[in-house]
C-alpha positions as CSV (number, residue, x, y, z in Angstrom):
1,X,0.0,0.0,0.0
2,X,2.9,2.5,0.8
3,X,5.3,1.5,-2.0
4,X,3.5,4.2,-4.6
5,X,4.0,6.8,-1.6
6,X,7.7,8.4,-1.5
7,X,8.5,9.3,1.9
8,X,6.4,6.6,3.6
9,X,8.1,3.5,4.4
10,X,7.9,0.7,6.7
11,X,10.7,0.7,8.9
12,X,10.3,-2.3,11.2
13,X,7.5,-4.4,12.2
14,X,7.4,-6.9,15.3
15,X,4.8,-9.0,16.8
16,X,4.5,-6.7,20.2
17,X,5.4,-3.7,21.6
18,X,8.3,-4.7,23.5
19,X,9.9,-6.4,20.3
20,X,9.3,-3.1,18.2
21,X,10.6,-1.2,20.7
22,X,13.6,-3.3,21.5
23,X,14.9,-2.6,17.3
24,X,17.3,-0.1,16.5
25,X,15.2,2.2,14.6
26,X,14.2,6.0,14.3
27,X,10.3,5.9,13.5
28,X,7.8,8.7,13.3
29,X,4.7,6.6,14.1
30,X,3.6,3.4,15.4
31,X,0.3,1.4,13.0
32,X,-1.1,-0.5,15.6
33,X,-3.1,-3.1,15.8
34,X,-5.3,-4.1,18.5
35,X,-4.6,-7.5,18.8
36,X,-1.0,-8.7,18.8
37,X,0.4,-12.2,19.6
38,X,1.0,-11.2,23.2
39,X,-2.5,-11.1,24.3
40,X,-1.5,-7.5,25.8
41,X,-3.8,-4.8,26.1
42,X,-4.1,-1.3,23.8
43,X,-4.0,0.7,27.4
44,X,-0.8,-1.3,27.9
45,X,0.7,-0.9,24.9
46,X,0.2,2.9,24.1
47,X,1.4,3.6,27.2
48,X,4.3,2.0,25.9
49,X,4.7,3.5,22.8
50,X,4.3,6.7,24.7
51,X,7.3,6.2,27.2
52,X,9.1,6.0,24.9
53,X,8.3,9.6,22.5
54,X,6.6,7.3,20.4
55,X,2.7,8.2,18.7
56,X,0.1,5.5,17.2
57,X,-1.9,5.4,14.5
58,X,-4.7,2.0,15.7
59,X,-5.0,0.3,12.3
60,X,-7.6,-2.7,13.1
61,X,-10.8,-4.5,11.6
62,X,-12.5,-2.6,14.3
63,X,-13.9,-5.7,15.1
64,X,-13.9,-5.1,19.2
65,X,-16.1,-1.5,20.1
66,X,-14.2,-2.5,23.4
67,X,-10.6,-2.5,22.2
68,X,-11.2,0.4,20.0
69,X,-12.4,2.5,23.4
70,X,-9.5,1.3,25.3
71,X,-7.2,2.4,21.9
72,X,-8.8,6.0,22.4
73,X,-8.9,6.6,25.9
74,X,-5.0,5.4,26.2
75,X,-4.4,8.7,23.9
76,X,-3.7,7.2,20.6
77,X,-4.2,9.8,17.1
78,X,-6.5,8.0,15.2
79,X,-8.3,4.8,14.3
80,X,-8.4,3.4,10.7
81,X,-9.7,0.7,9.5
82,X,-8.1,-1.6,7.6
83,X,-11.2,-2.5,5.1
84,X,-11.0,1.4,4.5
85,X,-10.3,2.8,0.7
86,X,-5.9,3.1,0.5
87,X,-6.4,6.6,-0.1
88,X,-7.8,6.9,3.5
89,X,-5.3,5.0,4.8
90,X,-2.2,6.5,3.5
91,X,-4.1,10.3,4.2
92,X,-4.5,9.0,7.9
93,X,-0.9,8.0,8.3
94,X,0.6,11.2,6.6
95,X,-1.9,13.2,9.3
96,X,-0.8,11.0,12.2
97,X,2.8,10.9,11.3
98,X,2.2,14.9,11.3
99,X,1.0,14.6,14.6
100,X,-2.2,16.0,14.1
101,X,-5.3,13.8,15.0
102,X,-7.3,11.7,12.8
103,X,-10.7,11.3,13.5
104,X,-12.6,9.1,12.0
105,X,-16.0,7.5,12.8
106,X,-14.6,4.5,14.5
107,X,-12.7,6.9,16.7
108,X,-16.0,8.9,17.7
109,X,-18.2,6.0,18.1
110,X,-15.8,4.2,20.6
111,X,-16.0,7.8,22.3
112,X,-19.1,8.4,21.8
113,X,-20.2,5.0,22.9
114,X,-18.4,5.1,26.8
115,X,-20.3,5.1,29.3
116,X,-17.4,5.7,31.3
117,X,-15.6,8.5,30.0
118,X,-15.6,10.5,33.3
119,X,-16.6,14.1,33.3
120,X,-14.0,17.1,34.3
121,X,-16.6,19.9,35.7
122,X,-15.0,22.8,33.6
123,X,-17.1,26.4,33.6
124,X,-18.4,27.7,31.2
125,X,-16.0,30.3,30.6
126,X,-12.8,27.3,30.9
127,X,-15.1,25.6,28.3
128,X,-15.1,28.4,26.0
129,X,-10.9,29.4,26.5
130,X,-10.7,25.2,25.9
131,X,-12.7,25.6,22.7
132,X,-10.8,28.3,21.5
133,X,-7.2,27.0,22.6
134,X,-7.8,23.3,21.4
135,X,-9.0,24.6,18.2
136,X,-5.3,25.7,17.1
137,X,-5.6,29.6,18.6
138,X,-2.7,30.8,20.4
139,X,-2.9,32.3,23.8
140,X,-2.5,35.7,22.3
141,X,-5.7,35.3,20.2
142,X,-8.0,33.4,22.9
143,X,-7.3,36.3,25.2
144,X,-8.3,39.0,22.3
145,X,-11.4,37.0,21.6
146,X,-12.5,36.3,25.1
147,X,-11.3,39.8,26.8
148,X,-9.1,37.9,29.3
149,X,-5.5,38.6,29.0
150,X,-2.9,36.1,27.9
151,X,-1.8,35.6,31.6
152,X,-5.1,34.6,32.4
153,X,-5.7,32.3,29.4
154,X,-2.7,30.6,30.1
155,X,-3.7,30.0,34.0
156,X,-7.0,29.2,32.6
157,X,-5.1,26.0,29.9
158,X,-3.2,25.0,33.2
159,X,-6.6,24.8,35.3
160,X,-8.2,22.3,32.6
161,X,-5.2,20.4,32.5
162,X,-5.5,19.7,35.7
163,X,-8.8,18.8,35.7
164,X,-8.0,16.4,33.3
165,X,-5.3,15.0,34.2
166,X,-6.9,14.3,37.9
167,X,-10.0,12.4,35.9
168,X,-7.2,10.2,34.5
169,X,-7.5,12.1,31.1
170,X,-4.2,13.7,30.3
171,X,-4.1,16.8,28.3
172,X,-0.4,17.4,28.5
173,X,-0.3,18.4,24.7
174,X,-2.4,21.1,22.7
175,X,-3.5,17.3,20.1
176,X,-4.5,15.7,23.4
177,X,-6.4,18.9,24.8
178,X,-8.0,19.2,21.0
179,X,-8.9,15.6,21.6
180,X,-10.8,16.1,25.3
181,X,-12.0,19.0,23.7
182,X,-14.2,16.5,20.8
183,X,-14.9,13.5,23.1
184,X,-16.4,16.1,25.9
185,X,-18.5,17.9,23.0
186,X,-16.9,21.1,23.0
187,X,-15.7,20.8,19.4
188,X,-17.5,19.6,16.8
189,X,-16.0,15.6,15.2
190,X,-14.0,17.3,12.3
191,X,-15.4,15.8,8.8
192,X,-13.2,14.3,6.1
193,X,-13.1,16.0,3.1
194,X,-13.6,14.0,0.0
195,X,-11.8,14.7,-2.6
């Protein structure tokens, strides 16, 4: 699927986490699948992948709603399916190995479909300056837009870390506070554009 693609290329592949991880290699993102020989779970293996710099890209039948929550709640950027069109696929990875999120209907339903997902209590005004922030504003421009200076914005970014981070929902990156942002409803899913 990539050999068409110049500047995508598979660099290593392994049967778990722990054997990708234990290779040599620079890599810019991680296609995982849910299941892999090891029986271990996505929670486990994000985290993983995480420790060590490392982002993911779930690329699965999307067979198990279940796995596909645990995928998304861990804090990987996307979920594609592997029945989807190569187009989709190869637009998902270039987005992913970006670092920018891919949302895709699998992603949202396994969100959408959590009755677990724990709320964070923000205010209305935090939910606003979240909004704005997550959206790809800087400070500088959420404070001009809200009337709050940048100080306070910044205070404000800090406060709903917090909050998320103490309902076991980091947000330590503006892609993961983007991503709180979708799951909690305060930005819309963004749409693919067909082309």
């Amino acid at each position: 699927m990539l050999s068409g693609h110049p500047g995508l290329a598979v660099a290593a592949s392994a049967a778990t986490v722990p054997e990708l991880l234990a290779q040599d290699v620079e890599l810019d993102l991680v296609l995982l699948d849910l299941r892999l020989s090891d029986g271990s779970s996505p929670t486990v293996n994000v985290e993983q992948l995480r420790a060590a710099g490392l982002e993911a890209l779930v690329f699965t039948g999307a067979e198990n709603p279940h796995l596909v929550r645990l995928a998304a709640k861990a804090g990987v950027l996307g979920v594609v399916r592997k029945s989807s069109p190569d187009d989709m696929v190869i637009e998902a990875i270039v987005t992913a190995a970006q670092g920018r999120q891919v949302v895709t209907t699998e992603w949202a339903a396994a969100i959408d479909g959590d009755p677990d997902l724990p709320g964070v209590g923000l205010s209305p005004r935090q939910q606003e300056v979240l909004a704005l922030y997550a959206s790809g504003e800087k400070a500088d421009r959420v404070a001009r837009l809200t009337g709050l200076s940048p100080h306070t914005v910044n205070e404000y970014v800090g406060k709903i870390r917090g909050k998320y981070s103490a309902a076991g929902r980091p947000a330590d990156t503006k892609i993961e506070l983007f991503k709180r942002a979708v799951e909690d409803g305060y930005l819309p899913v963004p749409q693919r554009e067909d082309r």
